[in-house]
C-alpha positions in Angstrom: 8.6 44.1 132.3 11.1 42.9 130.7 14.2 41.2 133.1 17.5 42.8 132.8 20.9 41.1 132.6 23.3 41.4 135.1 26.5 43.8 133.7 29.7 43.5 134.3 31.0 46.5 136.3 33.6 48.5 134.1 37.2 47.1 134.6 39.2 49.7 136.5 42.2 50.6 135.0 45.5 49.8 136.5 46.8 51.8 139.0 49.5 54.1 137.8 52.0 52.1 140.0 50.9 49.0 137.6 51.3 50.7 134.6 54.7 52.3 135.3 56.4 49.0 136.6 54.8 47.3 133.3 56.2 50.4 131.3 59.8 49.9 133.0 59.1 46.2 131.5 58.9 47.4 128.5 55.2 47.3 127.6 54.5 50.1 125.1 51.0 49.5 125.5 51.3 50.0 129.4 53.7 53.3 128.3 51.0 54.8 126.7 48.1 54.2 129.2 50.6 55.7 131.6 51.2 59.1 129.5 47.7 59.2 128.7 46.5 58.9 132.4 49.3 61.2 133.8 48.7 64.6 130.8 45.2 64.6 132.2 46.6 64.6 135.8 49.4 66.9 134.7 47.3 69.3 132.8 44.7 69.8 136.1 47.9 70.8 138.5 49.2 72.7 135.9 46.0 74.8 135.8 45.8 74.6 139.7 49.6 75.9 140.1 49.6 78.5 137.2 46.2 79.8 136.3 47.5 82.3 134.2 49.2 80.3 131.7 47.3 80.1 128.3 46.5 76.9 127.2 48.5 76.8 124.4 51.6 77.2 127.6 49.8 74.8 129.3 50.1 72.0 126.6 53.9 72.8 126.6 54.6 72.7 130.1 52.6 69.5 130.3 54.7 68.3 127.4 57.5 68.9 129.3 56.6 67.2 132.0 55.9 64.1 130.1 59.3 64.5 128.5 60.7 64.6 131.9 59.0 61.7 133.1 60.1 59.8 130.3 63.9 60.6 130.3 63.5 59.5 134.0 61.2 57.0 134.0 64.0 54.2 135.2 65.2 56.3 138.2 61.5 55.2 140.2 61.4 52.6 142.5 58.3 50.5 142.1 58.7 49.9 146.0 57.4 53.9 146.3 54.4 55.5 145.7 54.3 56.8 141.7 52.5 60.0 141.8 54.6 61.5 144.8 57.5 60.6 142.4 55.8 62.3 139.6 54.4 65.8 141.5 58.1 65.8 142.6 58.7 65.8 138.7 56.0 68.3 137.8 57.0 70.7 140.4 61.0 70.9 139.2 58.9 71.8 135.6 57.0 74.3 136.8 59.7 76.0 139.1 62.0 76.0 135.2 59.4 77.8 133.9 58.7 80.6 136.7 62.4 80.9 136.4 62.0 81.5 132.7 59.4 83.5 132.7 60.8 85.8 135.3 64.4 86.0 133.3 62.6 87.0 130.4 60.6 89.7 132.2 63.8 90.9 133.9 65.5 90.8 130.5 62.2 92.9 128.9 62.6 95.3 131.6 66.3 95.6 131.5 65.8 96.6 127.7 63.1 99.7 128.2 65.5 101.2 130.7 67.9 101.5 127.0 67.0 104.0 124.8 65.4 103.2 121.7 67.6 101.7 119.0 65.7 100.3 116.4 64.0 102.7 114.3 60.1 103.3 113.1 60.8 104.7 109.8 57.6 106.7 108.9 57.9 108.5 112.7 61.8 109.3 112.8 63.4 111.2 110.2 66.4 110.0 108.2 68.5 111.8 110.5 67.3 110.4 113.6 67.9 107.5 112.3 71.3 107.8 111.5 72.1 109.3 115.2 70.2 106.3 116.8 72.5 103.8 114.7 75.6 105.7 115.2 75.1 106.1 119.1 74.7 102.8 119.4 77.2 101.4 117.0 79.4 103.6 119.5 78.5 102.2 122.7 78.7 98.7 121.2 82.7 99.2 120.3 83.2 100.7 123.6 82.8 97.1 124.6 85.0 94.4 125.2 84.7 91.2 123.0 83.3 89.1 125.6 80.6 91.7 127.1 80.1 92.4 122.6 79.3 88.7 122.3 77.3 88.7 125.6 74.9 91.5 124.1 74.7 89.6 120.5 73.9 86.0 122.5 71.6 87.2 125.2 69.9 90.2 124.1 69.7 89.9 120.0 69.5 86.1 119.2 67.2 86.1 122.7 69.5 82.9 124.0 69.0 81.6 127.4 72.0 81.9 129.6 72.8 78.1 129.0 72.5 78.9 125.7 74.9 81.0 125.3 77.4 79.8 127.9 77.2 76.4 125.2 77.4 78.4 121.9 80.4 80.5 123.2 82.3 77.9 125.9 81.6 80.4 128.6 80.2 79.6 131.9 77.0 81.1 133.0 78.5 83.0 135.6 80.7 84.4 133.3 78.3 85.7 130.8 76.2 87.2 133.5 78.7 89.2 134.3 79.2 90.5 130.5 75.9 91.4 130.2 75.3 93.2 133.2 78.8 95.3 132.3 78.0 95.8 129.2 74.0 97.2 129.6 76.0 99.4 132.3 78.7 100.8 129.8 75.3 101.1 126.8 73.1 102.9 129.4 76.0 105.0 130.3 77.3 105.7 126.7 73.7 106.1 125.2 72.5 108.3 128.1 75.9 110.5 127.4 75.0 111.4 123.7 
């Protein structure tokens, strides 16, 4: 039989601690271990936290996490513990997204309490269609210009509320109050005709 040569065990790879404080240093080789060894950390909490997500969501909230990581990457202390620092990251990610996902389903069901403005032409005749226009060309005038621009930002161009506060130079505050006065005065107009 023949004798087998001793193998070197496989070199462990740094600890993430190592590679971050190398990364802070500058080492793009060190950067890239790091990313590399974080996604796949990322990507399993991910799953864990939001089991729902498809993976294709997945990918993007992990890419936003390393985009995170990296636009704060000189705010760790090498003195503390890296992945606590970098849950603490993930977390503040995931938390964004429930909050986007839950404006957008607040802004979905927001829009099936309106009636139906946009028009299937083979089902509606010409002349439904020309009512369904005209009613709400009517409650849009009844608005004012700030609760008109609100609708147009946050409910046709699909704009977040920071968004819109940025493309206008309105406050977020400010436009949630247009929009919920202006689905109030539509509802109210649309459900008079």
């Amino acid at each position: 039989m023949p004798s087998r040569q001793p193998t070197e065990p496989p070199k462990a790879a740094p600890a993430l601690e190592t590679l971050m404080q190398r990364a802070q240093s500058g080492d793009p080789v060190a950067y890239g271990q790091l990313l590399s060894e974080v996604s796949v950390r990322m990507r399993r909490l991910v799953r864990w936290r939001a089991p729902w997500l498809s993976p294709e969501d997945v990918e993007d909230l992990v890419q936003d996490i390393l985009l995170s990581l990296h636009q704060a990457r000189a705010t760790w202390d090498p003195s503390r513990p890296f992945l606590p620092w970098m849950v603490a990251i993930a977390r503040a990610r995931l938390a964004d997204n429930a909050r986007r996902y839950a404006r957008r389903a607040a802004i979905d069901l927001a829009a099936s309490d309106l009636a139906e403005t946009f028009c299937d032409i083979p089902t509606n005749s010409t002349a439904e269609t020309v009512v369904n226009l005209m009613s709400v060309r009517k409650a849009m005038r009844d608005l004012t210009p700030a609760e008109r621009q609100a609708v147009e930002l946050l409910r046709l161009r699909e704009m977040s509320l920071n968004e819109a506060a940025e493309a206008s130079g309105s406050t977020v505050a400010a436009l949630k109050v247009a929009i919920h006065r202006a689905m109030r005065k539509m509802k109210a107009t649309l459900w008079k005709d």
